[in-house]
C-alpha positions in Angstrom: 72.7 81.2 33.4 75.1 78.3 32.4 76.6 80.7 29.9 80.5 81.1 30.2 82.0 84.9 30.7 79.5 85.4 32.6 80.9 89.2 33.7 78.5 90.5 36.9 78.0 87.4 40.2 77.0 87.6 43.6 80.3 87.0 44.4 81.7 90.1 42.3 79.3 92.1 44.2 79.9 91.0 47.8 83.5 91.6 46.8 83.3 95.1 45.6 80.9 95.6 48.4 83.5 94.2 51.0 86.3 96.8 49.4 84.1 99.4 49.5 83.9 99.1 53.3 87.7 98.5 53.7 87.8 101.6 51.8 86.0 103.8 54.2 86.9 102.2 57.2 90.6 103.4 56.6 89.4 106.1 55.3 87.7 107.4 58.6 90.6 106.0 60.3 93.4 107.9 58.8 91.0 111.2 59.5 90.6 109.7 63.0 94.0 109.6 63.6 95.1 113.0 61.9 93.0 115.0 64.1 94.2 113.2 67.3 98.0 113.7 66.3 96.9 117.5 65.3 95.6 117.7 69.1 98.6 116.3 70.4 100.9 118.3 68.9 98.8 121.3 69.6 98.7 120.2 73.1 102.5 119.7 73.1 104.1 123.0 71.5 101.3 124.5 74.0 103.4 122.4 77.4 106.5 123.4 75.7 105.8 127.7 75.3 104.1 127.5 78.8 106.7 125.7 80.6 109.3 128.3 78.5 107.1 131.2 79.5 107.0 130.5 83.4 110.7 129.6 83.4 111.8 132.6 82.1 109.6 134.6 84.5 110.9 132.8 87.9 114.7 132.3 86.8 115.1 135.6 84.8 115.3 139.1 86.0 114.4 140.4 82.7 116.2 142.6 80.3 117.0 145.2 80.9 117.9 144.4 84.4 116.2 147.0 86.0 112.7 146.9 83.5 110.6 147.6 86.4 111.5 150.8 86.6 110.3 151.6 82.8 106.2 153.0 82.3 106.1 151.4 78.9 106.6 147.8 77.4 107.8 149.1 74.1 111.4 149.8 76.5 111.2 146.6 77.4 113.2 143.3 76.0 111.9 140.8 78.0 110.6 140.5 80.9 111.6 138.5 84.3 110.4 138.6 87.8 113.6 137.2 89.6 116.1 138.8 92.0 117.6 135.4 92.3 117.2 131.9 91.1 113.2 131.2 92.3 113.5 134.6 94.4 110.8 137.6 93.0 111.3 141.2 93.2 108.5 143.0 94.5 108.6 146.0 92.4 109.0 143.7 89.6 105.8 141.1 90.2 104.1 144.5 91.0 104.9 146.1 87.3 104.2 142.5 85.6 100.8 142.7 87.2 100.0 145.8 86.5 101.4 146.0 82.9 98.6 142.3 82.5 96.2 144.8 83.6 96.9 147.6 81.6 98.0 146.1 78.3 97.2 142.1 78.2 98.0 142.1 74.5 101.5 143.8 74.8 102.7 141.6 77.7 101.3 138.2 75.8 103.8 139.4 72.6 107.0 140.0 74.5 106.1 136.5 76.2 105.7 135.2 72.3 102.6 133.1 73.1 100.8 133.7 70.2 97.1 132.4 69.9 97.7 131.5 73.3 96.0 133.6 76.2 96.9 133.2 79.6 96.2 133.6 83.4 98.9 134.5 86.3 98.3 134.6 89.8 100.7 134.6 92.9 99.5 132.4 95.7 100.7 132.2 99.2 100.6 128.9 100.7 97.4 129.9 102.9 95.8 129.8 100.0 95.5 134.0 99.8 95.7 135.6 96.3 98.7 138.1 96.6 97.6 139.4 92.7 96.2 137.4 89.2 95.5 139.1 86.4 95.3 137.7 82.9 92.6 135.6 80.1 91.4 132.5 80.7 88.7 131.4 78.3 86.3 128.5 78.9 85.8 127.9 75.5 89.6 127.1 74.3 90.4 123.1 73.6 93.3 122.6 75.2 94.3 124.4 78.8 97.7 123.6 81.0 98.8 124.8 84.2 102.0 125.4 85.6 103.0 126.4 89.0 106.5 127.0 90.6 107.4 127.3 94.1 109.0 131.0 94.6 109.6 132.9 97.5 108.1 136.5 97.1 108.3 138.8 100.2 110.0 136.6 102.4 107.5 133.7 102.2 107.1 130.7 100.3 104.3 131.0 97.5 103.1 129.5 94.7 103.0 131.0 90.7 100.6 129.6 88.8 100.0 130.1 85.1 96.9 128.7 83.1 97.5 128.7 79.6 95.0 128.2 77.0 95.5 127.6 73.4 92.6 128.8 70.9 92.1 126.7 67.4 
């Protein structure tokens, strides 16, 4: 063993051995991290088309103006439940209800949500459902909520939106 150029040690191998393990640990890392920032910006464009979506319905009235009057969506531009600035029109939270009902799909594309499915309801502050309609999944990853503070029929109530985003 006292020969010299001696090529394969003990130490050799606890080296290699010792960069193999570096090698993987960052490697786990770096696919650690990737699906964490994936997540996150999932979970952020998600915040940023609900918070978009239930803006437009409380401080919009839609166009056209007077879209609650129309029986189809495909006459519809876009759609808004607001008289005035966090004030709903009956007629119109009426027709958005009913067109959730009656065509879930058509509504979530003028809304341009996507993969995204969604759940509306209008809440008085007793707690009593006024109307909800919508998809809520139990399965989906990531879920937010919104809610704004409107006044519909003369009382304060509460819209709430649960919005889920399916990977």
């Amino acid at each position: 063993m006292n020969r010299r150029g001696q090529f394969f040690s003990p130490d050799m191998a606890i080296a290699v051995l010792l960069l193999l393990a570096i090698i993987v640990f960052f490697s786990l890392s770096f696919d650690y991290i990737k699906n964490r920032v994936s997540f996150f910006d999932d979970r952020r464009m998600m915040d940023e088309s609900s918070h978009a979506v239930m803006n437009s319905l409380v401080y919009s009235i839609g166009d056209p103006k007077d879209w609650e009057e129309y029986s189809s969506l495909a006459d519809i531009n876009s759609i808004g439940l607001a008289e005035g600035a966090s004030f709903l029109s009956e007629k119109k939270v009426r027709n958005f209800f009913s067109f959730l009902d009656s065509n879930y799909a058509g509504v979530k594309d003028m809304l341009a949500l996507g993969r995204n499915d969604f759940f509306m309801e209008l809440v008085d502050f007793n707690g009593e459902v006024i109307d909800s309609a919508g998809v809520i999944a139990s399965d989906y990853s990531v879920k937010s909520a919104y809610s704004r503070i409107v006044f519909y029929n003369n009382r304060q109530c509460t819209l709430r939106g649960v919005f889920s985003y399916a990977e």
